[in-house]
C-alpha positions in Angstrom: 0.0 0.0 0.0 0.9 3.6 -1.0 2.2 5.7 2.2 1.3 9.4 1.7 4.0 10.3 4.7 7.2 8.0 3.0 6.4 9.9 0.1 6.5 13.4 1.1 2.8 14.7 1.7 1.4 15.6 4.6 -1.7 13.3 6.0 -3.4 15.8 8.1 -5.0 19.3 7.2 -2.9 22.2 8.6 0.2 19.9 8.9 3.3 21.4 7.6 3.7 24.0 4.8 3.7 21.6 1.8 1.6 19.5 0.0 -1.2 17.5 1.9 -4.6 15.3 1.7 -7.5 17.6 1.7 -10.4 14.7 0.7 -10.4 11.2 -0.5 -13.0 9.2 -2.7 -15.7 6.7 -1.0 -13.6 3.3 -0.1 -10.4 5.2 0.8 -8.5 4.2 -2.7 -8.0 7.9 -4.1 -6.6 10.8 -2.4 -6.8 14.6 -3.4 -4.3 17.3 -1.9 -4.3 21.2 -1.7 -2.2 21.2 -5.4 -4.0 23.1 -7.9 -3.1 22.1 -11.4 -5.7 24.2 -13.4 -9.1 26.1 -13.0 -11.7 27.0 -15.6 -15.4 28.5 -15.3 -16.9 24.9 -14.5 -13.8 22.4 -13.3 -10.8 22.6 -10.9 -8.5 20.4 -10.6 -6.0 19.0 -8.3 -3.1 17.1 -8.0 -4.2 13.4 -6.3 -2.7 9.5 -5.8 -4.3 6.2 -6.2 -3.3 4.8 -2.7 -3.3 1.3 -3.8 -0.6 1.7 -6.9 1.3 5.3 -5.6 0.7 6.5 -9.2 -0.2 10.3 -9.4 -3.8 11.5 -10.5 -6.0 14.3 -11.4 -8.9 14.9 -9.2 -11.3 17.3 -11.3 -13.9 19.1 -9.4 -17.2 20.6 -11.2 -19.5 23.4 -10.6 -22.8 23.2 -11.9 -25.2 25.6 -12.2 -29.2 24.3 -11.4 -29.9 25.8 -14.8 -26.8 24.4 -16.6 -28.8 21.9 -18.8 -25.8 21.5 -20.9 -23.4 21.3 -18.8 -25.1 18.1 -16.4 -25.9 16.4 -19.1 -22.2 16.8 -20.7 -21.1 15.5 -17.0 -23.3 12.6 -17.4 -21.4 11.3 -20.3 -18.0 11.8 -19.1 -18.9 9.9 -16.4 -21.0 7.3 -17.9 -17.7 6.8 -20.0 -15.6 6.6 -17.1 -17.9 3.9 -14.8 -17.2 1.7 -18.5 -13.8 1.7 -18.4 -13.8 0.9 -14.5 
């Protein structure tokens, strides 16, 4: 298993001055930190780690508007596409 301290990031909010875990997915395996790699009008995202394989990730946050139409149902097929390849 991937150790987010042996590898240089900090496991607890406020510890430290460098990078660290600020949310992880449902069942533990992904991990997101305070890294921003980009930001647009709808997505953030943010530098993350699967925590069973170590290997680096992006973690891409959405804002949706209620009255986005276009928008959720362009979300909806990116992640209809993604639960495939899973």
């Amino acid at each position: 298993m991937f150790s987010l301290e042996e590898n240089g990031f900090e496991d607890q909010e406020g510890a430290g001055t460098g990078t660290r875990r600020v949310d992880s997915c449902h069942n533990g395996r992904f991990s997101m930190f305070n890294h921003l790699i980009s930001h647009s009008k709808y997505r953030t995202i943010y530098q993350g780690v699967d925590n069973e394989t170590g290997c680096e990730i992006a973690w891409s946050c959405y804002l949706l508007q209620k009255d986005d139409k276009f928008m959720q149902d362009e979300l909806y097929k990116k992640l209809a596409k993604v639960k495939a390849i899973t």
